[in-house]
TORLOVO-653792 format. One record per residue (C-alpha): residue number from 1; residue in one letter; x, y, z. Coordinates in nm, 4 decimals, padded with zeros to 6 digits. Example, Ala and Ser with C-alpha at 12.3 -4.5 7.8 and 13.67 -1.06 7.14 Angstrom:
2
<1, "a", <01.2300, -00.4500, 00.7800>>
<2, "s", <01.3670, -00.1060, 00.7140>>
END
This chain:
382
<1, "x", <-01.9471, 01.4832, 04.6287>>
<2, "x", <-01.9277, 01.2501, 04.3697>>
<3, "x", <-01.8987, 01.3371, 03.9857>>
<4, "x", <-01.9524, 01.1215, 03.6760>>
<5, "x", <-01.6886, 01.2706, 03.4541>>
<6, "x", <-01.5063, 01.1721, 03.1477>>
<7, "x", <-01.1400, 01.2407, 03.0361>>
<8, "x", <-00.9975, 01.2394, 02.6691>>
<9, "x", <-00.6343, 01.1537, 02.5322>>
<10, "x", <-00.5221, 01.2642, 02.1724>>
<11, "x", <-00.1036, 01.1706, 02.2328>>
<12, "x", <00.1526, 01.2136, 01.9887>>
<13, "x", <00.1292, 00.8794, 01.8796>>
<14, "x", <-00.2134, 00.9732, 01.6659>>
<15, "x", <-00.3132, 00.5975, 01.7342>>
<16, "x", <-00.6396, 00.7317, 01.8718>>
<17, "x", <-00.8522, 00.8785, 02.0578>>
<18, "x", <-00.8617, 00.7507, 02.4437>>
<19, "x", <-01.1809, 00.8300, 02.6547>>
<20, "x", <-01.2381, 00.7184, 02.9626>>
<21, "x", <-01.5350, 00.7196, 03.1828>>
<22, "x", <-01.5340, 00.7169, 03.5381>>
<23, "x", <-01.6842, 00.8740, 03.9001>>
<24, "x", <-01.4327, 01.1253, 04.0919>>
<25, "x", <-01.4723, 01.1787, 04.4376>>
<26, "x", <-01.2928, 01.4169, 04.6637>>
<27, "x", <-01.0111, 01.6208, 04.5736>>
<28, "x", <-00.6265, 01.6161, 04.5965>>
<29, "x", <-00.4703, 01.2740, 04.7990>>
<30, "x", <-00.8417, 01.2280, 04.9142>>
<31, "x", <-00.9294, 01.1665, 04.5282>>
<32, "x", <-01.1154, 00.8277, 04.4741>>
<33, "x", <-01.1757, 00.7462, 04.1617>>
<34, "x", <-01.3529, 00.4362, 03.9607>>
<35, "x", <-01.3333, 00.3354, 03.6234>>
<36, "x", <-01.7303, 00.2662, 03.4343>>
<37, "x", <-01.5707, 00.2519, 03.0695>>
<38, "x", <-01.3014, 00.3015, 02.8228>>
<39, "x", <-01.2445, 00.3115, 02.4803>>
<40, "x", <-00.9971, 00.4051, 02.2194>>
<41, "x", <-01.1632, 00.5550, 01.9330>>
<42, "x", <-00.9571, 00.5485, 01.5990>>
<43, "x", <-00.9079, 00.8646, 01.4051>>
<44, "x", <-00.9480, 00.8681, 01.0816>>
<45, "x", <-00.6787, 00.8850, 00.8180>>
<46, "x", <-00.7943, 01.2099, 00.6896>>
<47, "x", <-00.8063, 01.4030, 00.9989>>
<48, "x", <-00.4871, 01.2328, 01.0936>>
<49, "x", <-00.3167, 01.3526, 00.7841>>
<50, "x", <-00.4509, 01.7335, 00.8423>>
<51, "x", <-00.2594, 01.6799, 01.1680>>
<52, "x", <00.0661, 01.6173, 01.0604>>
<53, "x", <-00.0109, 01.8863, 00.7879>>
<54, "x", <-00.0486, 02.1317, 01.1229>>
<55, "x", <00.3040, 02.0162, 01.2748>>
<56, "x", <00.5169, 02.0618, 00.9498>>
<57, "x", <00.6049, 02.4206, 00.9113>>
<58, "x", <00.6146, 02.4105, 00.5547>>
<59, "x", <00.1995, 02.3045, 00.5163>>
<60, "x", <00.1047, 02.4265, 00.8347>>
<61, "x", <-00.1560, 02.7379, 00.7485>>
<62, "x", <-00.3752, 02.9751, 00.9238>>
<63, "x", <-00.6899, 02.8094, 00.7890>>
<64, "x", <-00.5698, 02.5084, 00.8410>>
<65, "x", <-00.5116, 02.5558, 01.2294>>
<66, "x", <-00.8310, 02.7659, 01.2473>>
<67, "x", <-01.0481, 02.4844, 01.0820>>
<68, "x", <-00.8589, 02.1997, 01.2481>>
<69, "x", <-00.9449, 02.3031, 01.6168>>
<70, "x", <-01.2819, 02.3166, 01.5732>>
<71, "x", <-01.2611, 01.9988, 01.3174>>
<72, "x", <-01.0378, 01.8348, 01.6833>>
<73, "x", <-01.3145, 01.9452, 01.9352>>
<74, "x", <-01.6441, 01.8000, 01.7137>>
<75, "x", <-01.4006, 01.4745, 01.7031>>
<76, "x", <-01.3542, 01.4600, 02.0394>>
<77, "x", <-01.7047, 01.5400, 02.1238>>
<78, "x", <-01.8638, 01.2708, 01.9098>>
<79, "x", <-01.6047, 01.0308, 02.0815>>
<80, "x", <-01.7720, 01.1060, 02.4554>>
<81, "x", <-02.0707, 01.0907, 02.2934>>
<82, "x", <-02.0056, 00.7480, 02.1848>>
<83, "x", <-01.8769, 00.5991, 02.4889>>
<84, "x", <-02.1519, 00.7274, 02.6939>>
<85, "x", <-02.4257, 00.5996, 02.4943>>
<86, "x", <-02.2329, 00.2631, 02.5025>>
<87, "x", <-02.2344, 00.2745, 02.8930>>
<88, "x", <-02.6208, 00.3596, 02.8595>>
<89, "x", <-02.6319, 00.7078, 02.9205>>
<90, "x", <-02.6340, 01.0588, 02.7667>>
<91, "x", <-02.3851, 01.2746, 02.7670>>
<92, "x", <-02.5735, 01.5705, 02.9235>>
<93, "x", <-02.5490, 01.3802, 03.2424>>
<94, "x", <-02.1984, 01.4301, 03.2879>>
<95, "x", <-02.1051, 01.6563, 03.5591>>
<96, "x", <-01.7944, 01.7667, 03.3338>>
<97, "x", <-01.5368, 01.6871, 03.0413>>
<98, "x", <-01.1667, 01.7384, 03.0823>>
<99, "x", <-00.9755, 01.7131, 02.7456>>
<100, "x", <-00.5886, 01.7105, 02.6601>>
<101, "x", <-00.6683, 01.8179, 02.3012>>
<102, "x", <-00.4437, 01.7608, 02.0066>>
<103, "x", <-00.0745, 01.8905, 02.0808>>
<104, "x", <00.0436, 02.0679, 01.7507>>
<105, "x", <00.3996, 02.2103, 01.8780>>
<106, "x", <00.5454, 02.2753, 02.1970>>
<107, "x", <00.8201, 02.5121, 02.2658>>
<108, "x", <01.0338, 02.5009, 02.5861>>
<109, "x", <01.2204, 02.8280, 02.5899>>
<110, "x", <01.2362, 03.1483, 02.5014>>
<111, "x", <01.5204, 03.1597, 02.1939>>
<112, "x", <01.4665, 03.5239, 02.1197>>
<113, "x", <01.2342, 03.4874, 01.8623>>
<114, "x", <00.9595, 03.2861, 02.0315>>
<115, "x", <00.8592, 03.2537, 02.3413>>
<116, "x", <00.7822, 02.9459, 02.6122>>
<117, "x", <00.4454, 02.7824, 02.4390>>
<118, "x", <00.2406, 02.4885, 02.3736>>
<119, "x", <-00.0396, 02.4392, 02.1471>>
<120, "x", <-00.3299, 02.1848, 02.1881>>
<121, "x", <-00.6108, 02.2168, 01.9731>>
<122, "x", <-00.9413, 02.0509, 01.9980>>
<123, "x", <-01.1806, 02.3529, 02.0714>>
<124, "x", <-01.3457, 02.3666, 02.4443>>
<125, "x", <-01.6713, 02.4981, 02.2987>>
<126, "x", <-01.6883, 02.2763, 01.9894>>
<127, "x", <-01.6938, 01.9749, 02.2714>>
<128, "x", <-01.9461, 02.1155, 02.4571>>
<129, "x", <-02.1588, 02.1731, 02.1449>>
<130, "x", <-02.1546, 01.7879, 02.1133>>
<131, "x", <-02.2063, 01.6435, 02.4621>>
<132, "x", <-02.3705, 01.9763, 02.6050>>
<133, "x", <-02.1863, 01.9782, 02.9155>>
<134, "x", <-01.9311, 02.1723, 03.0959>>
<135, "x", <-01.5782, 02.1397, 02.9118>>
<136, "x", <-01.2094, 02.1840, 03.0621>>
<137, "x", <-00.9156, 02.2329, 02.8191>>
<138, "x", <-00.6065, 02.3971, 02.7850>>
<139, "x", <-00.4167, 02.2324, 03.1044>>
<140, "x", <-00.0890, 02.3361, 03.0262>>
<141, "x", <-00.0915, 02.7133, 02.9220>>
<142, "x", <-00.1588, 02.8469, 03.3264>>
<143, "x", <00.1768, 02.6257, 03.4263>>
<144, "x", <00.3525, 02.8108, 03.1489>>
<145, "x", <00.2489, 03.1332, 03.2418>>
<146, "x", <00.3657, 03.0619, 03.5822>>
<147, "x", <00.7068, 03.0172, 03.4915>>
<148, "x", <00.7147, 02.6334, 03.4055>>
<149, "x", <00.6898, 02.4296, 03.0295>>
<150, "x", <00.3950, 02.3092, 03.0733>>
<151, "x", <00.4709, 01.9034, 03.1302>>
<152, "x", <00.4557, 01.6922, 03.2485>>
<153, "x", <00.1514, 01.7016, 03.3716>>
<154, "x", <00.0408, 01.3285, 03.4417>>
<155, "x", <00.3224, 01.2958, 03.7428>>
<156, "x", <00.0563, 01.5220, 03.9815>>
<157, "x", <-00.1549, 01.2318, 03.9450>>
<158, "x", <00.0852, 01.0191, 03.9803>>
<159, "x", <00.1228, 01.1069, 04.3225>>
<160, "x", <-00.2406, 01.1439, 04.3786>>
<161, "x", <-00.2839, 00.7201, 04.2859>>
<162, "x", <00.0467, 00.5253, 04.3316>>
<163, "x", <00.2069, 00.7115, 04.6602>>
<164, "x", <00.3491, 00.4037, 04.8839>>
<165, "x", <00.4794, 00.4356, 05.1991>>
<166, "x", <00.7144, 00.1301, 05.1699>>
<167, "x", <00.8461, 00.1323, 04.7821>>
<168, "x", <01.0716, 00.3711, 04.6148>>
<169, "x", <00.8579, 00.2910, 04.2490>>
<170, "x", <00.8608, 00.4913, 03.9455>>
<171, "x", <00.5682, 00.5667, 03.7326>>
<172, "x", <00.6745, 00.5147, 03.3561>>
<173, "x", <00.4618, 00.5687, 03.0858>>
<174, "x", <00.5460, 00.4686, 02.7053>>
<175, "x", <00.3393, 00.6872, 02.4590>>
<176, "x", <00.4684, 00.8331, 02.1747>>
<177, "x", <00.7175, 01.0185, 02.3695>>
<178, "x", <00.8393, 00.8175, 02.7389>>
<179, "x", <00.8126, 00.9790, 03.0435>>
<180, "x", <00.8797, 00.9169, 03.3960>>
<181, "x", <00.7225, 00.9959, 03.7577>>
<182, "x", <00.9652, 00.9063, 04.0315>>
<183, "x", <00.8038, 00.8473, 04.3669>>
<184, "x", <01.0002, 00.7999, 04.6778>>
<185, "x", <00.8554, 00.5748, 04.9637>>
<186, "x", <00.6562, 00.8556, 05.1780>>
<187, "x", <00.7515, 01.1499, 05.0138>>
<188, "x", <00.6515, 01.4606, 04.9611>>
<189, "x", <00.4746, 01.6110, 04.6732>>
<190, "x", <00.8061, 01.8020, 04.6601>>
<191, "x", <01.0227, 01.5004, 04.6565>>
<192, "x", <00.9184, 01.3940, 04.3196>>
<193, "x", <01.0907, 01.4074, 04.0089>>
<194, "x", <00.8822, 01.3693, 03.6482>>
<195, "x", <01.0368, 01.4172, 03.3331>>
<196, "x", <01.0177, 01.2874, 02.9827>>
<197, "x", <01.3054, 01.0922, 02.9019>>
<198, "x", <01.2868, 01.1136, 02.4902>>
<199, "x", <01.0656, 00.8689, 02.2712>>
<200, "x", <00.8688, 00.5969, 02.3452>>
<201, "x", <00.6698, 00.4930, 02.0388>>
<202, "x", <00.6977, 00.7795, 01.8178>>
<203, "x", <01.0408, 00.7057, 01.6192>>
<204, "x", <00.9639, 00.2822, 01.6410>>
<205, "x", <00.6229, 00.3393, 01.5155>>
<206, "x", <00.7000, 00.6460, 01.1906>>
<207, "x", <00.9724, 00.3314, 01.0864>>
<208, "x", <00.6930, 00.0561, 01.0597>>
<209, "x", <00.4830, 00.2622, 00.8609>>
<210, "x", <00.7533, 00.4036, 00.5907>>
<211, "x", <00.9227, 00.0275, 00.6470>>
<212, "x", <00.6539, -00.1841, 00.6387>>
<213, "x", <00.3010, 00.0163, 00.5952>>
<214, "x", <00.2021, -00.1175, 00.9309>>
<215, "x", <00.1196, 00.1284, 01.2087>>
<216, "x", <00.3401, -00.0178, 01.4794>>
<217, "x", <00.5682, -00.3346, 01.5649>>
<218, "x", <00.3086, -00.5998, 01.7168>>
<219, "x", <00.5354, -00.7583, 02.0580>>
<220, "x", <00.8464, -00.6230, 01.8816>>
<221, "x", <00.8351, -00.9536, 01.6755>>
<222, "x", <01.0118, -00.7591, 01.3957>>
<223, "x", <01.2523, -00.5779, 01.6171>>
<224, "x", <01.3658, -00.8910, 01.7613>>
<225, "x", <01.4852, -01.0387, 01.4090>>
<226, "x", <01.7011, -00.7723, 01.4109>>
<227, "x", <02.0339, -00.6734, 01.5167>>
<228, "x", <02.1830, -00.3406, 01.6362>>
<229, "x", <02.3191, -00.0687, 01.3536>>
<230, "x", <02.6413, 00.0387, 01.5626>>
<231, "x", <02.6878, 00.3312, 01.3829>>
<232, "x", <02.2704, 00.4271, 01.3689>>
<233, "x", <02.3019, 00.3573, 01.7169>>
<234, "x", <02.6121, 00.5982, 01.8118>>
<235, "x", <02.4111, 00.8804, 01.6558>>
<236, "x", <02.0648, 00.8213, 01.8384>>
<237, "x", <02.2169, 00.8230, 02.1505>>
<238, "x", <02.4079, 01.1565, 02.1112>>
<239, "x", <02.1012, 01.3330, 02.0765>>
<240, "x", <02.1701, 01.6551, 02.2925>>
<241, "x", <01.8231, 01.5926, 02.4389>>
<242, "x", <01.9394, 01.3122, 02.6669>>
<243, "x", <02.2102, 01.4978, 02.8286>>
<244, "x", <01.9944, 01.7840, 02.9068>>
<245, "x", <01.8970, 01.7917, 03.3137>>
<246, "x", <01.5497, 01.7797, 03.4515>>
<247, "x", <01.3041, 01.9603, 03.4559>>
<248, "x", <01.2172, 01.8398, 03.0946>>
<249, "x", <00.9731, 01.8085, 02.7716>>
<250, "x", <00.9918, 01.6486, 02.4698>>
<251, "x", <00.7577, 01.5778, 02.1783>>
<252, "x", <00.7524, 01.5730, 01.8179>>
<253, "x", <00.9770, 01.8897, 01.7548>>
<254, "x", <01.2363, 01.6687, 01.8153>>
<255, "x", <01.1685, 01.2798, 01.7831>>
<256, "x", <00.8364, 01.3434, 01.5404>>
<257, "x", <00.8103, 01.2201, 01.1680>>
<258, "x", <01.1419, 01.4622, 01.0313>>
<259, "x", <01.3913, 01.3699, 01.2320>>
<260, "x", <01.2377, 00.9661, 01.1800>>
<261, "x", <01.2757, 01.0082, 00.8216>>
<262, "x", <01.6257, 01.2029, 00.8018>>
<263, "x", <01.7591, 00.8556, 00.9555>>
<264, "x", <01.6076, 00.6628, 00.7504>>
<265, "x", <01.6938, 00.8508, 00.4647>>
<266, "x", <02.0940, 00.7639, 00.6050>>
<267, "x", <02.0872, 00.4685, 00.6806>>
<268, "x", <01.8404, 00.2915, 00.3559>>
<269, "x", <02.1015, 00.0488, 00.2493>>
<270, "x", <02.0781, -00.1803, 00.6246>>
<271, "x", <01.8163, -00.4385, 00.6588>>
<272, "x", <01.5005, -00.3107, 00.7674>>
<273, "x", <01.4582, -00.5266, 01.0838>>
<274, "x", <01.8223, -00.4031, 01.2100>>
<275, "x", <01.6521, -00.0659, 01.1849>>
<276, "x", <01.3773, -00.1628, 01.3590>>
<277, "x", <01.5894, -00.3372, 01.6633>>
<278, "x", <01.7860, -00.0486, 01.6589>>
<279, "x", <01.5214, 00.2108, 01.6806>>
<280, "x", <01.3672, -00.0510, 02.0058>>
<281, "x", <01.7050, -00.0285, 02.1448>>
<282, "x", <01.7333, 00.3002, 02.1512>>
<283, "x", <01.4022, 00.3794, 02.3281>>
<284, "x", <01.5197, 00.1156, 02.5633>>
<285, "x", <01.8766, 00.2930, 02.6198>>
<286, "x", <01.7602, 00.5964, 02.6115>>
<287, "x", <01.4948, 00.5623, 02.9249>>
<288, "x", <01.7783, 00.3430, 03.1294>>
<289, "x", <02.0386, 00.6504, 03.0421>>
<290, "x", <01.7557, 00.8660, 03.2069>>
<291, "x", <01.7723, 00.6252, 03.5072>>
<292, "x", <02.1566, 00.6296, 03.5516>>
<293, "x", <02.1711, 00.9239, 03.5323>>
<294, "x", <01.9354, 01.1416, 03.6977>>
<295, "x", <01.7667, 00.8533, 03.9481>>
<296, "x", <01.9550, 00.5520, 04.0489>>
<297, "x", <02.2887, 00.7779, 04.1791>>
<298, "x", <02.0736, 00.8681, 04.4805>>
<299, "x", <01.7500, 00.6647, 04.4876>>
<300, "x", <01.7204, 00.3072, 04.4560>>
<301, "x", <01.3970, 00.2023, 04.3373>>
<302, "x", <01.2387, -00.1019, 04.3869>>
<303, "x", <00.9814, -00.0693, 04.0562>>
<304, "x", <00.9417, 00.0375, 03.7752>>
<305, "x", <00.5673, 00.0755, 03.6300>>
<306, "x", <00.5390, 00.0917, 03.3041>>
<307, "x", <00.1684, 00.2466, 03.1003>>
<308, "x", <00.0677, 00.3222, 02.7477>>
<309, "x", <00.1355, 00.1276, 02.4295>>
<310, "x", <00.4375, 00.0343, 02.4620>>
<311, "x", <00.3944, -00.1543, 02.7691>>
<312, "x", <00.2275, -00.4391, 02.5407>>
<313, "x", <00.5727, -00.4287, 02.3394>>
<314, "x", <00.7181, -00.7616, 02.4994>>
<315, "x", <01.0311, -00.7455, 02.3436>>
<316, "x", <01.1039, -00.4095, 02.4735>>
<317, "x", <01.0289, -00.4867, 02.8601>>
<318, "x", <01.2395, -00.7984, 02.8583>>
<319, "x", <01.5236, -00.5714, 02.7172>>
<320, "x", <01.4264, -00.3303, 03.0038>>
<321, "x", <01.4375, -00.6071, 03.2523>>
<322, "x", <01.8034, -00.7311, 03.1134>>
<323, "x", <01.9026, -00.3513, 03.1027>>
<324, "x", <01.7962, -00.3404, 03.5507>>
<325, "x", <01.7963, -00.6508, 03.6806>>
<326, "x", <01.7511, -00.5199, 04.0149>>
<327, "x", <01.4775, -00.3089, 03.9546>>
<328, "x", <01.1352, -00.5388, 03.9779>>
<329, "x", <00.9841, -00.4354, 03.6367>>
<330, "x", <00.5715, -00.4604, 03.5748>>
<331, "x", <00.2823, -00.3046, 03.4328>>
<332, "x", <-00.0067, -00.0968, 03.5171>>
<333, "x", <-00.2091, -00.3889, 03.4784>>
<334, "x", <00.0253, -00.5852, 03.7769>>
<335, "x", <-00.1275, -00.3465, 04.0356>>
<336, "x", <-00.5036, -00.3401, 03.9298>>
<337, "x", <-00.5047, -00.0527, 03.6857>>
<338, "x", <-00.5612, -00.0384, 03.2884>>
<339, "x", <-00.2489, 00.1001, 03.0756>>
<340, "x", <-00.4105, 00.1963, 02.8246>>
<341, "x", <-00.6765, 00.4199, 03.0180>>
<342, "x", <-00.4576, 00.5640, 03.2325>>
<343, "x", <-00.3669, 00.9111, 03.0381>>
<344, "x", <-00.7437, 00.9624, 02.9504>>
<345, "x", <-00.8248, 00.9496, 03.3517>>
<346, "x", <-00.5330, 01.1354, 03.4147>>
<347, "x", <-00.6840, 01.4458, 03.2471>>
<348, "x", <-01.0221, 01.3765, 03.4318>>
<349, "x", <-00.8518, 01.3853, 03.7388>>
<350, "x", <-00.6873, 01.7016, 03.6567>>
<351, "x", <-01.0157, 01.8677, 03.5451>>
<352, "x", <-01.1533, 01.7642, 03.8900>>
<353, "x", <-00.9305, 01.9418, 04.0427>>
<354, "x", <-00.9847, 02.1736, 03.8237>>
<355, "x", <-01.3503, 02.2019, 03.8551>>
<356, "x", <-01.2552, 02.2565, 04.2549>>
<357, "x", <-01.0373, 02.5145, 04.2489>>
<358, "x", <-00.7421, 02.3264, 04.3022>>
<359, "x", <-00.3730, 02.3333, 04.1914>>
<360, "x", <-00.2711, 02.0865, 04.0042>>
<361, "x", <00.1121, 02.1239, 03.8799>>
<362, "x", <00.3953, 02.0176, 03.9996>>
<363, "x", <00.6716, 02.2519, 04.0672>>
<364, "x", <00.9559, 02.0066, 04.0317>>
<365, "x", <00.8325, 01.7932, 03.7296>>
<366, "x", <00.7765, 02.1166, 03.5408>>
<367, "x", <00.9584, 02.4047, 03.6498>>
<368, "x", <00.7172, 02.6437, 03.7310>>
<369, "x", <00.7631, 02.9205, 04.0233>>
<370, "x", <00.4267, 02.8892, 04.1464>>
<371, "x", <00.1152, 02.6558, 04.1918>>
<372, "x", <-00.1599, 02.7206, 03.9395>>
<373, "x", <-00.5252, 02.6095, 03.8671>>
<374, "x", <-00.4317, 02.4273, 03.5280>>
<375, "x", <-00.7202, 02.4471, 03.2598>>
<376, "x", <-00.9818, 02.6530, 03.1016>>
<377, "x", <-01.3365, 02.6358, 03.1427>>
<378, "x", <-01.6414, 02.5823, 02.8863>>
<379, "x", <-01.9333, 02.6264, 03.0320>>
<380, "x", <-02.2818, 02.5066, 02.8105>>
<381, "x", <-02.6041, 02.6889, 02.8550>>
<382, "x", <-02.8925, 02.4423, 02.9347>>
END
């Protein structure tokens, strides 16, 4: 049966909001899906700002988080809204909507105080208020409750699209945060390995903004002025977070807009452009340190695939090319797929699945001890 669905992204990045359009068919490695339209919706500087106000622990408030989820969900809603009647249609029409929502904070252990969590906000019913259809949110609570943390949850689709039966490839997308599906040539669902691997875009694009008052680093023009901080580097890369094995999260607990702004803080007196290079080199390090060591020791792949933003940051692939020369290294786009879109669908996918009854996490990528239907339903009275 097919289903005319649409799937929203809010990343950690805040550089909008992705929706995609698109009909599902079929479930699991039988899914077929096709893309009608996509569009990334900015947010605007307001709402952005309450956000940030909602991850910092010292102006994060009850109201704030109470009126922001709702405040998240209306957003979102008018956003479908949008791209449907772009595409010519109402939104009433969908079959379903399967949302991401808003991460706030995400915690991936119990530390005696608090316990394994993540928060998304962007309220299930507030959508459906706006594009009066059913509603799916809240994908990664049920994988935490089964014993996992809740991400990555992208990798399941992963597998669903870009299985090949004659390429050991790797699925790597470069958001705010950078993250990695590794899929062997005919393997199993249980043969993957997903992780994220640290920042992507988060750290590079906080240092534009307090640098330069521009949200991000167009091609990595500035970057590439620049030359490498030794000692700015030698700290970066001893982040305790890259040593740590898989299965792994990361958002912006640890790489967000604090810990940006702490090393800025140290190192003020270097040139701003060796701050930027350094920052691009240290995404780039960081994701081939991931490689070496928790991939290429016993698989070697033959791609790499790189999604999201960051993909469109030239300067950083051909460092990622010099970095593995034997690794073939393209973009979504190489293989007949949008980079951009591809988080937004993700979550459409995963509400299909949802929608039929299906499991959709993966026990390796996120540690959980048992399959679980990820998601929560909103249904709207017609």
């Amino acid at each position: 049966m097919k289903r005319m669905a649409v799937g929203i992204m809010s990343g950690t990045s805040l550089d909008g909001i992705d929706v995609c359009l698109a009909q599902v068919e079929g479930t699991s490695k039988e899914t077929q899906v096709e893309i009608l339209a996509f569009e990334t919706y900015p947010m605007e500087d307001n709402l952005k700002g309450l956000i940030k106000e909602a991850m910092h622990p010292s102006t994060c408030t009850p109201a704030l988080m109470s009126s922001l989820n709702m405040m998240l969900g209306y957003t979102f809603g008018d956003a479908v809204v949008k791209l449907c009647s772009s595409y010519g249609i109402q939104s009433e029409e969908l079959d379903f909507v399967a949302s991401h929502g808003q991460t706030i904070w995400h915690i991936n252990e119990d530390d005696g105080l608090y316990v394994k969590s993540s928060l998304q906000l962007g309220d299930g019913a507030a959508i459906a208020a706006k594009v009066k259809t059913t509603v799916i949110t809240n994908f990664r609570t049920a994988d935490i409750a089964a014993g996992g943390v809740g991400a990555p949850l992208v990798p399941y689709v992963d597998y669903l699209l870009f299985s090949d039966d004659h390429k050991h490839r790797s699925l790597h997308n470069l958001g705010g945060i950078s993250n990695m599906t590794v899929l062997q040539k005919g393997g199993r669902e249980e043969d993957m390995i997903a992780f994220d691997t640290g920042p992507a875009n988060l750290m590079m694009d906080r240092a534009m903004m307090v640098l330069y008052g521009k949200a991000y680093d167009q091609d990595g023009q500035i970057a590439s002025s620049g030359k490498k901080i030794p000692e700015l580097h030698r700290l970066l890369m001893s982040h305790p977070y890259l040593n740590e094995k898989p299965p792994k999260s990361t958002g912006r607990e640890l790489f967000g807009d604090a810990y940006t702004d702490e090393i800025l803080h140290l190192f003020q007196h270097e040139k701003k452009e060796d701050i930027m290079y350094t920052l691009t080199m240290f995404t780039k390090d960081s994701i081939v340190k991931a490689y070496q060591d928790f991939i290429l020791n016993h698989i070697k792949l033959d791609e790499i695939i790189f999604s999201g933003g960051g993909a469109y940051n030239q300067f950083l692939l051909e460092e990622m090319k010099k970095s593995m020369p034997d690794i073939n290294i393209l973009k979504l786009e190489d293989i007949g797929f949008d980079s951009k879109a591809k988080e937004a669908l993700a979550f459409l996918i995963l509400g299909n699945e949802t929608i039929n009854h299906k499991p959709s996490n993966l026990l390796k990528a996120t540690g959980a001890k048992r399959k679980a239907i990820l998601g929560q339903i909103q249904y709207y009275l017609k």
